[in-house]
N, CA, C and O atoms as a Tripos MOL2 file, in Angstrom:
@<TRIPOS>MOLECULE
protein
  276   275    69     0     0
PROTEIN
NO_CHARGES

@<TRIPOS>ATOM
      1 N         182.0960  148.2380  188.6900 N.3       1 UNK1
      2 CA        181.4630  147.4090  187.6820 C.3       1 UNK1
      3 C         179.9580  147.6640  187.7140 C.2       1 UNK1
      4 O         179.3640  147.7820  188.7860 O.2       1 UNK1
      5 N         179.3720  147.7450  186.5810 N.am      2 UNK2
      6 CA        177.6110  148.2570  186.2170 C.3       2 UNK2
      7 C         177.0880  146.7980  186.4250 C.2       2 UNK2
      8 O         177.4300  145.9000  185.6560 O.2       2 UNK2
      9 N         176.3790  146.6170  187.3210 N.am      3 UNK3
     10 CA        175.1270  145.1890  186.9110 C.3       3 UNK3
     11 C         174.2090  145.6400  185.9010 C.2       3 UNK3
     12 O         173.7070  146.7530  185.7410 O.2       3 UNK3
     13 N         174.0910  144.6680  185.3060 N.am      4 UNK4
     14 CA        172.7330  144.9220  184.2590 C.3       4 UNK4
     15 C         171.3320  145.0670  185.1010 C.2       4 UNK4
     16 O         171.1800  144.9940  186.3200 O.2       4 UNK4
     17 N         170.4870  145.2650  184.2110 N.am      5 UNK5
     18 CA        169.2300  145.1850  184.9370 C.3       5 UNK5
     19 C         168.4420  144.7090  183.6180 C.2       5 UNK5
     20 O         168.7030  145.2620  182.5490 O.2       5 UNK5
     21 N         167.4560  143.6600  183.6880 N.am      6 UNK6
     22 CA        166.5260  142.9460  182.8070 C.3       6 UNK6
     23 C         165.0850  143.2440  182.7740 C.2       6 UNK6
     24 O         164.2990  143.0890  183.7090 O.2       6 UNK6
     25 N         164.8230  143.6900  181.5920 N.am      7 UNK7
     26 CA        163.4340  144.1370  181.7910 C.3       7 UNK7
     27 C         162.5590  143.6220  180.8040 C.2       7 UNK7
     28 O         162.4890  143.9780  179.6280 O.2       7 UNK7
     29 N         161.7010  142.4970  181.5590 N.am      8 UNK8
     30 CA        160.6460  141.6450  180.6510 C.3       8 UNK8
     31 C         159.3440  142.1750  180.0480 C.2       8 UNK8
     32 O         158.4330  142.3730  180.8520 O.2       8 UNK8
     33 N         159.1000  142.4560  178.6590 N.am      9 UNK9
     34 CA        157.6380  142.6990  178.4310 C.3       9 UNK9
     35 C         156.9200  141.4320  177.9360 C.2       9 UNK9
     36 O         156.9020  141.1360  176.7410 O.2       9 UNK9
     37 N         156.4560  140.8510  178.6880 N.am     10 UNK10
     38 CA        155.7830  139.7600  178.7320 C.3      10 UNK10
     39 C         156.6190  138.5450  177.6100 C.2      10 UNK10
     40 O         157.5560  137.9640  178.1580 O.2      10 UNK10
     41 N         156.4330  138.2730  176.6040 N.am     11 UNK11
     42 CA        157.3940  137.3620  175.7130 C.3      11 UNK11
     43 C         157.8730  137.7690  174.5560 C.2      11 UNK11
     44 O         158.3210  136.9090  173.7970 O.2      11 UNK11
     45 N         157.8860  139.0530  174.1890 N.am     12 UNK12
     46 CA        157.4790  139.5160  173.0860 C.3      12 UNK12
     47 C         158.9370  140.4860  172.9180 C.2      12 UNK12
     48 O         159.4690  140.7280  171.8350 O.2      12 UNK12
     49 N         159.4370  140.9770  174.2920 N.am     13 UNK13
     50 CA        160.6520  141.7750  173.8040 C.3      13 UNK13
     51 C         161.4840  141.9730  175.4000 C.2      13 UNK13
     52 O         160.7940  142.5060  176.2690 O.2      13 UNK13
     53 N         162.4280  141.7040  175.6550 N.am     14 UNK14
     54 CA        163.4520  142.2460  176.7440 C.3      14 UNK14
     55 C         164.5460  142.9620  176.6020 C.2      14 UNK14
     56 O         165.3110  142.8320  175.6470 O.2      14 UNK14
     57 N         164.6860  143.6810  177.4360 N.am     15 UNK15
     58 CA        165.5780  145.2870  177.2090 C.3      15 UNK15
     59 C         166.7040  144.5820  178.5870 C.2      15 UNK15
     60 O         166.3930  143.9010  179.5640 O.2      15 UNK15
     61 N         167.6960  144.9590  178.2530 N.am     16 UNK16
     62 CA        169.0780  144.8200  178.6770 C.3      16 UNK16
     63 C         169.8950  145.9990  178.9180 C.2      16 UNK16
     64 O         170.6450  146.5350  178.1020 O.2      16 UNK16
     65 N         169.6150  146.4520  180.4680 N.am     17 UNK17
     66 CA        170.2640  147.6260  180.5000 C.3      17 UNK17
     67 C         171.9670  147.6070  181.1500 C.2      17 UNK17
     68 O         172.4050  146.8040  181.9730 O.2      17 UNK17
     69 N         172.6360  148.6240  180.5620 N.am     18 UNK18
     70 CA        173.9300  148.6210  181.2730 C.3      18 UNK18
     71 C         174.8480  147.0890  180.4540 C.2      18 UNK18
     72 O         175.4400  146.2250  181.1000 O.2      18 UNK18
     73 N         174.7570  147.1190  179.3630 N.am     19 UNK19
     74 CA        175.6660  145.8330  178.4080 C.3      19 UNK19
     75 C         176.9670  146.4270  178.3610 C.2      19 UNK19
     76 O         177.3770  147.4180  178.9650 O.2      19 UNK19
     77 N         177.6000  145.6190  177.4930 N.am     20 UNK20
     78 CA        178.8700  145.5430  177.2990 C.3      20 UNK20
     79 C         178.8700  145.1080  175.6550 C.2      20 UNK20
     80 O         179.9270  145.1850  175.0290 O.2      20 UNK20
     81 N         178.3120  144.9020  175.3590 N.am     21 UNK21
     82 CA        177.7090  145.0210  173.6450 C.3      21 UNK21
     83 C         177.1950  142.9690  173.5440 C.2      21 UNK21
     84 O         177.1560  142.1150  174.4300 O.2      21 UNK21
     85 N         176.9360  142.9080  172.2430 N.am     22 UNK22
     86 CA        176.8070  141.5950  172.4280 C.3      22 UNK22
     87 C         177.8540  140.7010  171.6450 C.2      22 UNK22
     88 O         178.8090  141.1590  171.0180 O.2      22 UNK22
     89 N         177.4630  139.0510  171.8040 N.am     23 UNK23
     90 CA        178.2010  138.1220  171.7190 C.3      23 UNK23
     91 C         177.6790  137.5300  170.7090 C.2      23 UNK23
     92 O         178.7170  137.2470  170.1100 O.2      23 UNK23
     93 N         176.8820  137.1450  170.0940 N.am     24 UNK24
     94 CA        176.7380  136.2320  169.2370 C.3      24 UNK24
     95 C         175.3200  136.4900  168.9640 C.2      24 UNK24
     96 O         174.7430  136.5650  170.0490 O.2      24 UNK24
     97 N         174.2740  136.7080  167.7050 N.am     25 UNK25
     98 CA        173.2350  136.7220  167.8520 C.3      25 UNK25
     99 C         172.9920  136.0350  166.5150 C.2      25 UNK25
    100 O         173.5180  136.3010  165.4340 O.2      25 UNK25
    101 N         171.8590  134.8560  166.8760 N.am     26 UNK26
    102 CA        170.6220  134.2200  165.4100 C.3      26 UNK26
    103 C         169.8960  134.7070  166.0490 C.2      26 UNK26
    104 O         170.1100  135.3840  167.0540 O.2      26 UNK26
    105 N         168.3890  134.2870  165.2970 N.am     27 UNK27
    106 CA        167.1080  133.6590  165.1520 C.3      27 UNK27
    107 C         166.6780  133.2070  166.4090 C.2      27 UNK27
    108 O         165.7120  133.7460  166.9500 O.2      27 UNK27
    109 N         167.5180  131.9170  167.1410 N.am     28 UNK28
    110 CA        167.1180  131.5050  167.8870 C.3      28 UNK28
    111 C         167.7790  131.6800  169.1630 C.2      28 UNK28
    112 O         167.2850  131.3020  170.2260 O.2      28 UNK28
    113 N         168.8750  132.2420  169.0530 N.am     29 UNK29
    114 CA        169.5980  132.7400  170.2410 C.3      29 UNK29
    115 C         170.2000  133.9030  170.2960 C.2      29 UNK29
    116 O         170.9900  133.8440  169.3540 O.2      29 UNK29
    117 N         170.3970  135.4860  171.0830 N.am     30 UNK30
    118 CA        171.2870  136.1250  171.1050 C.3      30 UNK30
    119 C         172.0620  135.9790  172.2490 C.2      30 UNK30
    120 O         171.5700  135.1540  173.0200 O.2      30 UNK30
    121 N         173.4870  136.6710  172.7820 N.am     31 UNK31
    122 CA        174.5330  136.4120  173.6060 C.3      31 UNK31
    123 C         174.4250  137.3930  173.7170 C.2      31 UNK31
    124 O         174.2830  137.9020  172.6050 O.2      31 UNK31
    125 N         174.3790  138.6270  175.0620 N.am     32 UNK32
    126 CA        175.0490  139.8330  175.1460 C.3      32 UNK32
    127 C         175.9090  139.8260  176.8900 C.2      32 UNK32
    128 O         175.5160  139.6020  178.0350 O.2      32 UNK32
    129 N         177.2240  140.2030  176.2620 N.am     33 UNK33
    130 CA        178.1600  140.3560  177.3140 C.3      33 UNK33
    131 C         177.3680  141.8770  178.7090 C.2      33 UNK33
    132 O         176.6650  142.8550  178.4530 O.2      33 UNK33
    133 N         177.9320  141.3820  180.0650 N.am     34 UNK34
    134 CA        177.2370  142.2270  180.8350 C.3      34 UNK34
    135 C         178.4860  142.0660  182.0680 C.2      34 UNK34
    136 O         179.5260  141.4110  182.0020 O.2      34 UNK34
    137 N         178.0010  142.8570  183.1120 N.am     35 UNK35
    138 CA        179.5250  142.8600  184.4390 C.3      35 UNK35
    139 C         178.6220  141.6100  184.8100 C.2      35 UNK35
    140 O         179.4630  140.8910  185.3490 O.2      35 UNK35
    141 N         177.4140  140.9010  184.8530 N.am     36 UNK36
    142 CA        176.9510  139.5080  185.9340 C.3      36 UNK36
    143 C         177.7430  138.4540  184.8290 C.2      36 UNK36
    144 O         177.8160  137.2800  185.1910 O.2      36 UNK36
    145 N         178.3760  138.8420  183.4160 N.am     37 UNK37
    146 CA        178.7860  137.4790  182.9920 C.3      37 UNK37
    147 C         177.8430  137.7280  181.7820 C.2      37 UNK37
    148 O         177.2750  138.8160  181.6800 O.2      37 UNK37
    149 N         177.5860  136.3230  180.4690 N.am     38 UNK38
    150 CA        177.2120  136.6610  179.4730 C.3      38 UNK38
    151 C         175.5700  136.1750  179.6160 C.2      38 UNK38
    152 O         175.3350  135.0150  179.9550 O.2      38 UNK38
    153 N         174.4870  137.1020  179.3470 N.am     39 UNK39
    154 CA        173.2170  137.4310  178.9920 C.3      39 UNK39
    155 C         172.6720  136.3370  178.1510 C.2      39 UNK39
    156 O         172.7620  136.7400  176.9910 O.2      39 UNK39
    157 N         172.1230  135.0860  178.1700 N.am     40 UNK40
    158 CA        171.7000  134.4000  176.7210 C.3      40 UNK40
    159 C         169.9410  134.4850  176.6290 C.2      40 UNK40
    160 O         169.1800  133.7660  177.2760 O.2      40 UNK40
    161 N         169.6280  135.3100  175.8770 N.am     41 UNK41
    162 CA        167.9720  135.0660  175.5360 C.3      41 UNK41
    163 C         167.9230  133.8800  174.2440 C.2      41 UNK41
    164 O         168.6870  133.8890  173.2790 O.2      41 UNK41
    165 N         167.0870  133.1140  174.4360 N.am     42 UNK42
    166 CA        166.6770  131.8830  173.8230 C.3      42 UNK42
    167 C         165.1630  132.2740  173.0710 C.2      42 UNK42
    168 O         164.4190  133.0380  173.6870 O.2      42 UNK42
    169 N         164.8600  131.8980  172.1380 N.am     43 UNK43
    170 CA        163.7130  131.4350  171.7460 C.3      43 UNK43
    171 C         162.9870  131.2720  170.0560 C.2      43 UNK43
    172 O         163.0660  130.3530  169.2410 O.2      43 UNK43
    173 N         162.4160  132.3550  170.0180 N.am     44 UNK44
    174 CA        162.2750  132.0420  167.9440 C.3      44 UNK44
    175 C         162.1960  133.6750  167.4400 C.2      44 UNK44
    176 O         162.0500  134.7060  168.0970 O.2      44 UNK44
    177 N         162.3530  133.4440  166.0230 N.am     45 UNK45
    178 CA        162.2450  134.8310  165.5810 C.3      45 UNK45
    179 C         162.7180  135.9240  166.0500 C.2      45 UNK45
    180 O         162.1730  137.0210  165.9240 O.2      45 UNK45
    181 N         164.1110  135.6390  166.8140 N.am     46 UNK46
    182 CA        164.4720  136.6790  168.0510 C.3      46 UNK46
    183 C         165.3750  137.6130  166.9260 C.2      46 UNK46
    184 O         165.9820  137.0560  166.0110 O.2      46 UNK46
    185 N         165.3880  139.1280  167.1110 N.am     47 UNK47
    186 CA        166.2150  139.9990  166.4230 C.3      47 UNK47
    187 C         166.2550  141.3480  167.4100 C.2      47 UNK47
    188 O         165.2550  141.6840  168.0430 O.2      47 UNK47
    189 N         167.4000  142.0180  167.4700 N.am     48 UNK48
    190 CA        167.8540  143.1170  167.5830 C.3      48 UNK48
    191 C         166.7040  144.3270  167.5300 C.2      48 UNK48
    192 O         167.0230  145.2280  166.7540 O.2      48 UNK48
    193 N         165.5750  144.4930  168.1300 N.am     49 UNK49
    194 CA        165.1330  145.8580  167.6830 C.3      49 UNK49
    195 C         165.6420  147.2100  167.8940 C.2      49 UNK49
    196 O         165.2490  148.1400  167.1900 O.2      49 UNK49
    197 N         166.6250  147.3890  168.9690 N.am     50 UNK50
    198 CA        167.3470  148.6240  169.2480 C.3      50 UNK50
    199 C         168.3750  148.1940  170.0130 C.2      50 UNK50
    200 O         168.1770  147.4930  171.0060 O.2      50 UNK50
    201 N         169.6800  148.6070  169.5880 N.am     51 UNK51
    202 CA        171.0890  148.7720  170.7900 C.3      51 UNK51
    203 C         171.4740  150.3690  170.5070 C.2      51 UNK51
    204 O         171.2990  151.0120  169.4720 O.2      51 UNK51
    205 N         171.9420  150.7110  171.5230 N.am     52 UNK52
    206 CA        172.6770  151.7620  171.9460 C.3      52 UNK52
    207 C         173.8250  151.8560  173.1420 C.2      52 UNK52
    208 O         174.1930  150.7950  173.6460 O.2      52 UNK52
    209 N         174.3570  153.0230  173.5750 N.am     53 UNK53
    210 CA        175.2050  152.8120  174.5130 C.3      53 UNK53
    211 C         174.1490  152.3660  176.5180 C.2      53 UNK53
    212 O         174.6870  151.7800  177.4580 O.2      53 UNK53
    213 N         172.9780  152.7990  176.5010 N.am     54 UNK54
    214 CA        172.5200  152.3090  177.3800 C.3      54 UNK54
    215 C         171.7860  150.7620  177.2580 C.2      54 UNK54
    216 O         171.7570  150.1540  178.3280 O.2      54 UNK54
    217 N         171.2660  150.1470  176.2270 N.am     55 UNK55
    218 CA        170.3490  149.4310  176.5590 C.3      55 UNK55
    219 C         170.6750  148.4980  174.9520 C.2      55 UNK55
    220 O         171.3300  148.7950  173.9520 O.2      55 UNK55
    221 N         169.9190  147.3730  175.3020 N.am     56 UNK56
    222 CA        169.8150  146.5480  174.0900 C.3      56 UNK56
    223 C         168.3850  146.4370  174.0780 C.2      56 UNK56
    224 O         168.0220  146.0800  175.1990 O.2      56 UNK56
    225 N         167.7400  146.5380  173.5580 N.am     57 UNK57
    226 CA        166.3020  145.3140  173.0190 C.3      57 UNK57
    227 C         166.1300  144.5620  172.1280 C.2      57 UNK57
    228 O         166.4580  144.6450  170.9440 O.2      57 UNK57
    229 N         165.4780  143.6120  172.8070 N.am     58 UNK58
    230 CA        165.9160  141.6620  171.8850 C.3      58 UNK58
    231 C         163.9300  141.7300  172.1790 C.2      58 UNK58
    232 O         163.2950  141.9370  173.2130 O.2      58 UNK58
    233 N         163.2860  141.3380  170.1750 N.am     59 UNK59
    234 CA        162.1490  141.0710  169.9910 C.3      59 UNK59
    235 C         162.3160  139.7590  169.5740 C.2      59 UNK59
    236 O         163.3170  139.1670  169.1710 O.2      59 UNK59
    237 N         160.8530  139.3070  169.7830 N.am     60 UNK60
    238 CA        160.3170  138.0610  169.0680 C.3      60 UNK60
    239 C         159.9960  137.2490  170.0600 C.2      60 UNK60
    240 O         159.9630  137.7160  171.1980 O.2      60 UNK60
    241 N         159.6890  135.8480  169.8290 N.am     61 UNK61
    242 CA        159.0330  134.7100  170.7990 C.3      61 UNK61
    243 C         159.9920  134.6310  171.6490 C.2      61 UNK61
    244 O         161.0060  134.1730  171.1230 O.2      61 UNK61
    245 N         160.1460  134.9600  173.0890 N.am     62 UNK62
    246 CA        161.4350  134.6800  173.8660 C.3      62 UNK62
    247 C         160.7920  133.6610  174.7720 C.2      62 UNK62
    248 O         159.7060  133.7800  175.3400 O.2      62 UNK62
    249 N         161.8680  132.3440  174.8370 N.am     63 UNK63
    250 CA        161.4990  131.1730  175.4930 C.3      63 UNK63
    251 C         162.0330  130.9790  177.0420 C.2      63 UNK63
    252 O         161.3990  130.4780  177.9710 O.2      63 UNK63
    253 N         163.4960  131.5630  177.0690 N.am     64 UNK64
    254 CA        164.2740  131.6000  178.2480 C.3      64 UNK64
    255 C         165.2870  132.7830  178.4950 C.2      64 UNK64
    256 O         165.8450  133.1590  177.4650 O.2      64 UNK64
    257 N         165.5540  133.2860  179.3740 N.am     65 UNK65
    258 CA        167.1380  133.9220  179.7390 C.3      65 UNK65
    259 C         167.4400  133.6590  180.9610 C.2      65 UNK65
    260 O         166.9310  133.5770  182.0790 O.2      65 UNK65
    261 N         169.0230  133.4840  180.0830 N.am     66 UNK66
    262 CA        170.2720  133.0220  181.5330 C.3      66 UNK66
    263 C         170.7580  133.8970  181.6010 C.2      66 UNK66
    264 O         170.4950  134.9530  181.0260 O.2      66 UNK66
    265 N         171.9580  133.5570  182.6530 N.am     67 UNK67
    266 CA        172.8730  134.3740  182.4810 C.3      67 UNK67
    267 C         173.8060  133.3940  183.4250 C.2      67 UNK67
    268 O         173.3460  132.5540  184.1980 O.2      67 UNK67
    269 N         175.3180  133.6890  183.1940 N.am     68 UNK68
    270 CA        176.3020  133.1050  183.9260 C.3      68 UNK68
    271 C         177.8180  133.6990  183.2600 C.2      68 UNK68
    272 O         177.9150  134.4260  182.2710 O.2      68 UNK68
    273 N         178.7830  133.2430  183.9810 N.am     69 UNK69
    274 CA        180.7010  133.7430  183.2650 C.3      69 UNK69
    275 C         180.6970  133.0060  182.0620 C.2      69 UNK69
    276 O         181.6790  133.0320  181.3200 O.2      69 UNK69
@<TRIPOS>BOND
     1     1     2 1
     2     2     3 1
     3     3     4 2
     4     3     5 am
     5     5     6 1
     6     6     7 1
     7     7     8 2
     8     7     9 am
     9     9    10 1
    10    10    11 1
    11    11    12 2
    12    11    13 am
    13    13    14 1
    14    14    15 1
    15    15    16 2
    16    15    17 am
    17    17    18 1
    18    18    19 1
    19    19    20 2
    20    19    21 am
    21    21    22 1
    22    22    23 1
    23    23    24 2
    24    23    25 am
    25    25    26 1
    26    26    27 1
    27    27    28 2
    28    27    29 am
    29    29    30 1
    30    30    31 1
    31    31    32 2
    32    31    33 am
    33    33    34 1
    34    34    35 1
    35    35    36 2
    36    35    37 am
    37    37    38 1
    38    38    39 1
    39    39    40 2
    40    39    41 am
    41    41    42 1
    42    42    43 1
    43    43    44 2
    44    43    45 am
    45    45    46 1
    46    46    47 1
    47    47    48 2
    48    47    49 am
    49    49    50 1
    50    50    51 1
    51    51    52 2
    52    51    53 am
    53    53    54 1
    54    54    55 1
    55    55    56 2
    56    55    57 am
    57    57    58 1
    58    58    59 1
    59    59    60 2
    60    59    61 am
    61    61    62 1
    62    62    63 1
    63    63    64 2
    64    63    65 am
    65    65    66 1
    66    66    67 1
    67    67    68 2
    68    67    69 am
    69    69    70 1
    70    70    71 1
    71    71    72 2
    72    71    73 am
    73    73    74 1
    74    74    75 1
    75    75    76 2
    76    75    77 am
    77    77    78 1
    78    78    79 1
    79    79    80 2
    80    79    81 am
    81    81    82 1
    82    82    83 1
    83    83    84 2
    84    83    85 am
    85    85    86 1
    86    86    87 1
    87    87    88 2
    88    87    89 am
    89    89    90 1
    90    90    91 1
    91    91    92 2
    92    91    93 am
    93    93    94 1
    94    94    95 1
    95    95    96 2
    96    95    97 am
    97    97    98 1
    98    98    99 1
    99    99   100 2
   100    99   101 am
   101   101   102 1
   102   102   103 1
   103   103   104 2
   104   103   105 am
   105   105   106 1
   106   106   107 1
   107   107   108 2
   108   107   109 am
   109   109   110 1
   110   110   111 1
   111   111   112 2
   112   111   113 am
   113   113   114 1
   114   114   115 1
   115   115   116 2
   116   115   117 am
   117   117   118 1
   118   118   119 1
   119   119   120 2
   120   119   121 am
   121   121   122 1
   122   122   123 1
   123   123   124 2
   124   123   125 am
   125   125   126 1
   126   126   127 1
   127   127   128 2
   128   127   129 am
   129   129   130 1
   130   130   131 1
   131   131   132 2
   132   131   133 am
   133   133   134 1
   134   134   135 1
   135   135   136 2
   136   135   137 am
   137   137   138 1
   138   138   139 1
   139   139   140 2
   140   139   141 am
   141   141   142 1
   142   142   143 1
   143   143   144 2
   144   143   145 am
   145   145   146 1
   146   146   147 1
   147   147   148 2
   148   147   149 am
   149   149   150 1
   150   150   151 1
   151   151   152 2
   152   151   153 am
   153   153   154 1
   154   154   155 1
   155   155   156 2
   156   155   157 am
   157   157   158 1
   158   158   159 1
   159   159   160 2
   160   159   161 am
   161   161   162 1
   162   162   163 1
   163   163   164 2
   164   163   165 am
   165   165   166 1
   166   166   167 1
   167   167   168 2
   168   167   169 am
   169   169   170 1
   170   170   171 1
   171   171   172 2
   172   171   173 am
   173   173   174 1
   174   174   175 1
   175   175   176 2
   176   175   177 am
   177   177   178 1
   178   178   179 1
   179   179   180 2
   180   179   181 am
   181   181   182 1
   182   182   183 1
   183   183   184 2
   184   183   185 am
   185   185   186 1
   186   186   187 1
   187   187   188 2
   188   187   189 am
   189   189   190 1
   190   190   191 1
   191   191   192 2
   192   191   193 am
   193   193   194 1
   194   194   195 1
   195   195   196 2
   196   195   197 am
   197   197   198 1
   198   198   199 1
   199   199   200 2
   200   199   201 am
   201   201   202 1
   202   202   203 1
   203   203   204 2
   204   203   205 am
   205   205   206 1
   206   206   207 1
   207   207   208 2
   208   207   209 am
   209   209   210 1
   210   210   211 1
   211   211   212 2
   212   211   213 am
   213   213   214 1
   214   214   215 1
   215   215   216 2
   216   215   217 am
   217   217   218 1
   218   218   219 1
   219   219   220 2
   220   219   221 am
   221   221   222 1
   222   222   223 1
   223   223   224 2
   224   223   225 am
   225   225   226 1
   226   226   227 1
   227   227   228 2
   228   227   229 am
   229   229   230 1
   230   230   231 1
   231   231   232 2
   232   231   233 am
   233   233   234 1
   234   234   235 1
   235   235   236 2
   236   235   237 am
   237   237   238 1
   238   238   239 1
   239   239   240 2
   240   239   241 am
   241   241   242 1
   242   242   243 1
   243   243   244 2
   244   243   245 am
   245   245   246 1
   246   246   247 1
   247   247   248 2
   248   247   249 am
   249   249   250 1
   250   250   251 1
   251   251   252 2
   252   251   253 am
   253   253   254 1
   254   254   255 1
   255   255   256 2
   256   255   257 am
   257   257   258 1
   258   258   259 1
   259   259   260 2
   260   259   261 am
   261   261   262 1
   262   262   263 1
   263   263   264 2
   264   263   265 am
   265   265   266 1
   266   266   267 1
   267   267   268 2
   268   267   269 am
   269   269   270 1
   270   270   271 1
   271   271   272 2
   272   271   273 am
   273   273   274 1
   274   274   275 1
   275   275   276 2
@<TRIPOS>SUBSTRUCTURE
     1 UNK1         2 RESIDUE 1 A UNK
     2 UNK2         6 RESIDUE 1 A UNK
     3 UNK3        10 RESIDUE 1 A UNK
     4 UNK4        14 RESIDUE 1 A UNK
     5 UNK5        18 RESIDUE 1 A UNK
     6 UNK6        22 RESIDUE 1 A UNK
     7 UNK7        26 RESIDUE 1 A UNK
     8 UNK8        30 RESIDUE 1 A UNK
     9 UNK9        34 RESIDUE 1 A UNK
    10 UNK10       38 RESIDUE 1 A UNK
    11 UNK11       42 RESIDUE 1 A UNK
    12 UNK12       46 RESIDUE 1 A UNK
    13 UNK13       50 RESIDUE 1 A UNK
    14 UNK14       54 RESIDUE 1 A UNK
    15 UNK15       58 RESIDUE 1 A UNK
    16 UNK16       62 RESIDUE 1 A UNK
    17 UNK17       66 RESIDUE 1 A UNK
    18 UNK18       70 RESIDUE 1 A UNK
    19 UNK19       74 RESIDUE 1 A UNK
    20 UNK20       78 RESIDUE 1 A UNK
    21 UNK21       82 RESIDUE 1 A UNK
    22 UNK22       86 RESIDUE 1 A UNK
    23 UNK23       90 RESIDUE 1 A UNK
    24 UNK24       94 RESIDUE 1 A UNK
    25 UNK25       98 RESIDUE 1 A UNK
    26 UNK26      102 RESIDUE 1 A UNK
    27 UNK27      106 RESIDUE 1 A UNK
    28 UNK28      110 RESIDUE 1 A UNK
    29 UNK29      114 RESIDUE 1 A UNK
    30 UNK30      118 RESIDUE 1 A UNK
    31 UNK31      122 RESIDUE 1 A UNK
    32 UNK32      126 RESIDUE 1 A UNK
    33 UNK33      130 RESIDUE 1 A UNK
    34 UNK34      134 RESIDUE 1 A UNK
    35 UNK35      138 RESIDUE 1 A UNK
    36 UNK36      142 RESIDUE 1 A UNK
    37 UNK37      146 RESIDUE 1 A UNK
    38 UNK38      150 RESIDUE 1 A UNK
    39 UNK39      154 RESIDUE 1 A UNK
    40 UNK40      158 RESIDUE 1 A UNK
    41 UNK41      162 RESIDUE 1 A UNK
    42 UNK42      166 RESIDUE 1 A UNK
    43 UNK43      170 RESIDUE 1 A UNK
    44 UNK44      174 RESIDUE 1 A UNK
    45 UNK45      178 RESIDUE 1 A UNK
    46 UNK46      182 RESIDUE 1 A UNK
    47 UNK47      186 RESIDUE 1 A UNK
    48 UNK48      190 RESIDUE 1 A UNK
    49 UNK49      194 RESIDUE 1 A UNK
    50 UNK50      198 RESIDUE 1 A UNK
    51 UNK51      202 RESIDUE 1 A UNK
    52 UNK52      206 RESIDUE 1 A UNK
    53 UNK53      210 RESIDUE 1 A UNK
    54 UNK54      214 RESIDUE 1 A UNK
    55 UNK55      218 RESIDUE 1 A UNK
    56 UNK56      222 RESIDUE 1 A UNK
    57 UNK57      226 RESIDUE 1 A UNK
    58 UNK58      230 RESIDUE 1 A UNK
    59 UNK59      234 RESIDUE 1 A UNK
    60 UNK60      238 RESIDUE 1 A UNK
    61 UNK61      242 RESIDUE 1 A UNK
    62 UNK62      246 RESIDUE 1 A UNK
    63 UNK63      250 RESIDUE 1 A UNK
    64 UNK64      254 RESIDUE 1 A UNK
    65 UNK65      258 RESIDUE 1 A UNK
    66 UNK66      262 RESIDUE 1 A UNK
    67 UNK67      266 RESIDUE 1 A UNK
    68 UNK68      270 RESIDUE 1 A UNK
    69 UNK69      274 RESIDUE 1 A UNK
């Protein structure tokens, strides 16, 4: 099983490496599935700037990320 690895650029954009694609994405929340369980970035104006088979990147005001099953 791949762990993800999370990579913060200050509030503005986080990259999600090693996904499993995602789960649910608005505005104010995206979901992306991962082997630690599901990924939730929280905050405003949040959108998709790049997915591929390695990595996701999630832009905009990011307020929080979890993660849990």
């Amino acid at each position: 099983m791949s762990m993800p690895s999370v990579r913060i650029y200050g509030n503005r954009l986080v990259q999600i490496l090693a996904h499993r694609g995602l789960c649910g994405c608005t505005e104010s929340e995206i979901d992306i599935n991962s082997g630690a369980g599901v990924i939730c970035i929280k905050g405003k104006d949040l959108a998709i700037a790049e997915i591929n088979d390695e990595y996701i990147s999630v832009k905009g005001d990011v307020n929080s990320i979890t993660y849990g099953n």
